[in-house]
N, C-alpha and C positions, 0 to 999 in steps of 0.2 A: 447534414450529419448532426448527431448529436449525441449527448453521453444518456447513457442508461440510468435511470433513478431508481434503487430499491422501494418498495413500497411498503417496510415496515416500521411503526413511529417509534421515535426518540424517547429513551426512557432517563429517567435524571438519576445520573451515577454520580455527581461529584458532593458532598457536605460543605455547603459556601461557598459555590460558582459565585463570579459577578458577575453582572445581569450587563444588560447592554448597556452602554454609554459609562461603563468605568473608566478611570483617567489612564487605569493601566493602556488601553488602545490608542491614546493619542499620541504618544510617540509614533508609532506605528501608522496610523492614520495620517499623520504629518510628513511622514514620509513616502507611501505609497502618492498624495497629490504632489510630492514634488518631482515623483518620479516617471508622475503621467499620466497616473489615474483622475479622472475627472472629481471635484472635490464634493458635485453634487453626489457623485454615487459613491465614493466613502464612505460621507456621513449619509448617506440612505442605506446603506448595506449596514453597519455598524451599530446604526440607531434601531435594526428590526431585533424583535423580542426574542429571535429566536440565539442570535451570539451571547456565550458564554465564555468568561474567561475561564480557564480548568487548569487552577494551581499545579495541578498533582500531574498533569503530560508532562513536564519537561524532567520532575525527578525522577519518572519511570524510565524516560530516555537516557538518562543520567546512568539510571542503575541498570539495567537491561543488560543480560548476560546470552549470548544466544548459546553458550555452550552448556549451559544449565537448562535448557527448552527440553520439553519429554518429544525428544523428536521420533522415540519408539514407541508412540500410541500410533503410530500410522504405521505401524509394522503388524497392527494385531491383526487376527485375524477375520475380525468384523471390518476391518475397515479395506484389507485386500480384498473382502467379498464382494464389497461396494465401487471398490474398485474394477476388479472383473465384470460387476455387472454395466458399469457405466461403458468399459471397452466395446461389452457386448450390445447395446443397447447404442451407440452411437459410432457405429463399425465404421461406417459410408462417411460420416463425414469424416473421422481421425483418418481413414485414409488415405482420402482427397488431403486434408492440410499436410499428413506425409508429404505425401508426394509434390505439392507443391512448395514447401520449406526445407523438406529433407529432415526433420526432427521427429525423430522415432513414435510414433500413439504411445507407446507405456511410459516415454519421460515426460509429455504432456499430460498426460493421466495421472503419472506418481506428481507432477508440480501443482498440478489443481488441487489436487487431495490435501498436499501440505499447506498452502495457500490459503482456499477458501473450504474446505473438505469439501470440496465436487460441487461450491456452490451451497453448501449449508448453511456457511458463515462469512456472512460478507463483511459486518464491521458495523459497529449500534454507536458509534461517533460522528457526529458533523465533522467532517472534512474541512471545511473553514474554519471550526472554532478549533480544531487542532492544530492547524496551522498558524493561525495567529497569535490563539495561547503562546505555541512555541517560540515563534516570532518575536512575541512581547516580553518575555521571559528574562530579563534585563535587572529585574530588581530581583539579586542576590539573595539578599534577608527573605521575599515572598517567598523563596521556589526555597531553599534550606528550611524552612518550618517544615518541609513533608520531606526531609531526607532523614535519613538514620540518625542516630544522635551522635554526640561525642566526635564529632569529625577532627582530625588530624589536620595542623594547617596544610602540611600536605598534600594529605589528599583533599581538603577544600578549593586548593589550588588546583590542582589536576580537574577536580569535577566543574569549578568555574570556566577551566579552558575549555573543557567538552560541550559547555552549556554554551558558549560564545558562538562557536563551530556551528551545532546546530542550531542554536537559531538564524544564523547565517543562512544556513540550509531550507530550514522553514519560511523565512521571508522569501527567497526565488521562487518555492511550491507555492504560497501562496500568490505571487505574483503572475505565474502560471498560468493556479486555477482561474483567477480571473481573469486572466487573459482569451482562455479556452470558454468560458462564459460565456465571454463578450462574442465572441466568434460563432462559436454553436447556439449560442441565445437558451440559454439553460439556467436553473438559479442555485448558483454555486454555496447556496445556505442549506441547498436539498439534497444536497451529496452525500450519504454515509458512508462510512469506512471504518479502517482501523484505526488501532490507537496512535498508528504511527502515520496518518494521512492516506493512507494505499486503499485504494476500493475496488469492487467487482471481482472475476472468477479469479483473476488472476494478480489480483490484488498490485496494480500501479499507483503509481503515486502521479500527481500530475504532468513533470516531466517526462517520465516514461509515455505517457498516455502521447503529450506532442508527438516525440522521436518515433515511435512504435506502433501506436496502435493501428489497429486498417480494420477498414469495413469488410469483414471476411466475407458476409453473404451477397455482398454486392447491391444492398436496398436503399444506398446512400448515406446511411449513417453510420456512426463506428454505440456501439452498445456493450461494454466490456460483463453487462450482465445477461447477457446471449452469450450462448453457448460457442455460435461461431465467430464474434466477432471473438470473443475472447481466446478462443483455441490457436484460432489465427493472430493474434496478434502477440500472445506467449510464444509463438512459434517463431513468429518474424523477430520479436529482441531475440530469441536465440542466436537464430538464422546472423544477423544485423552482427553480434559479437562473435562471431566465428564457427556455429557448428553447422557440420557438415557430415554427411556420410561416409562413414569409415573412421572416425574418432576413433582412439584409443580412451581407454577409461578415465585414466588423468587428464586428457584434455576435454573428453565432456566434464568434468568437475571443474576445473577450472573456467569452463563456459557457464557453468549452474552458478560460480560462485560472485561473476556478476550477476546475477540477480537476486544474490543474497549474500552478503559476504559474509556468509560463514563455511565452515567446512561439516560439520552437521548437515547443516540444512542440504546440505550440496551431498554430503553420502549416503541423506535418507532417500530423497528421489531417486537417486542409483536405484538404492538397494531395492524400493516400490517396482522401479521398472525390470530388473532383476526377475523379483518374482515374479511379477505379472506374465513375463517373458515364459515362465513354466507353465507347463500343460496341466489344467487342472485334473486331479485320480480321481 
């Protein structure tokens, strides 16, 4: 098995990344060998040229509204075209993974779309340096230089708890990714993704990928940037959190809303598979 690797390179989005070997990672560093990681491959992962720290991930995370997202560009009608024709065009397999998941083709088709648009957009991030950026994200004073100004102790207070939390969060992903590495024999510095760690069609982030993912084609490997591995394995976290055949509409939304905890994100796939559901005139 092994993970699927995009094949398009790394463009430099940030103004005053640090370059590998900043002191910012050795806390971090310090802690992944006490927790298991071999210390040769740390400092050999950390010291290759391609890790970036990236001030500005953790205040986006910070600031991230999912309910301000234009989650109605995937309602227009170029992009339901694109939709129908992906339905059309990969009939045989959506409904083989039906049938053997139970989750509908058009809520798998409306989740790609919103995800990765059907595989357009996978994500122009190293997945490890966003993970660790986040990870290392510790020094207050660094990550406030890229927030709004004027903060309120307040809400300074509130935004240092959230940064606590998830870097919390980003140390286990990236504990994960390496984990999933070391097992699959992959190199977890060639990973791209989102800004928020998640890659491939269906945009997981590494513990998902553990819990979930499955080799839909049956070639041995799991490739979330293949169309079946990925179908099928969007299907099975479904499936895995409860949906099934004969849902009511509130309970498929509240099955969408673990995999996204918004309620948006969760009523625009509805509404995708909705339409899609209608007969084109």
């Amino acid at each position: 098995m092994r993970f699927g690797l995009p094949g398009f390179l790394f463009l430099g989005f940030f103004v005053g990344v640090a370059l590998a070997g900043d002191p910012v990672f050795e806390p971090l560093k310090a802690r992944l060998i006490r927790e298991g990681f071999s210390r040769e491959r740390v400092e050999r992962l950390f010291s290759d040229p391609r890790v970036r720290f990236l001030p500005q991930i953790m205040p986006r995370k910070l600031t991230w509204d999912e309910t301000k997202l234009p989650y109605q560009q995937f309602l227009k009608p170029e992009r339901l075209a694109r939709a129908r024709a992906f339905l059309r065009d990969y009939a045989g397999l959506l409904k083989e993974i039906e049938a053997t998941y139970g989750v509908e083709k058009e809520i798998l088709v409306g989740l790609l779309l919103v995800e990765s648009d059907l595989g357009r957009h996978h994500g122009r991030y190293e997945v490890f340096n966003v993970l660790a950026s986040m990870a290392a994200s510790s020094d207050w004073e660094r990550v406030k230089a890229y927030l709004p100004r004027e903060l309120s102790p307040e809400e300074e207070a509130r935004l240092r708890r959230i940064m606590e939390r998830r870097a919390r969060w980003a140390y286990r992903e990236l504990k994960v990714l390496l984990e999933l590495s070391e097992k699959y024999g992959f190199d977890p510095l060639a990973l791209k993704g989102s800004i928020f760690g998640a890659f491939g069609y269906p945009q997981f982030v590494p513990s998902s990928f553990r819990e979930y993912a499955v080799d839909g084609d049956g070639d041995g490997r799991i490739d979330l940037y293949t169309l079946t591995d990925a179908l099928a394995s969007a299907a099975n976290y479904l499936r895995r959190h409860g949906w099934r055949p004969g849902l009511s509409r509130q309970e498929k939304k509240r099955v969408l809303m673990t995999y996204n905890h918004s309620e948006p994100y969760a009523e625009t796939v509805l509404a995708i598979a909705e339409r899609l559901r209608v007969p084109e005139k």
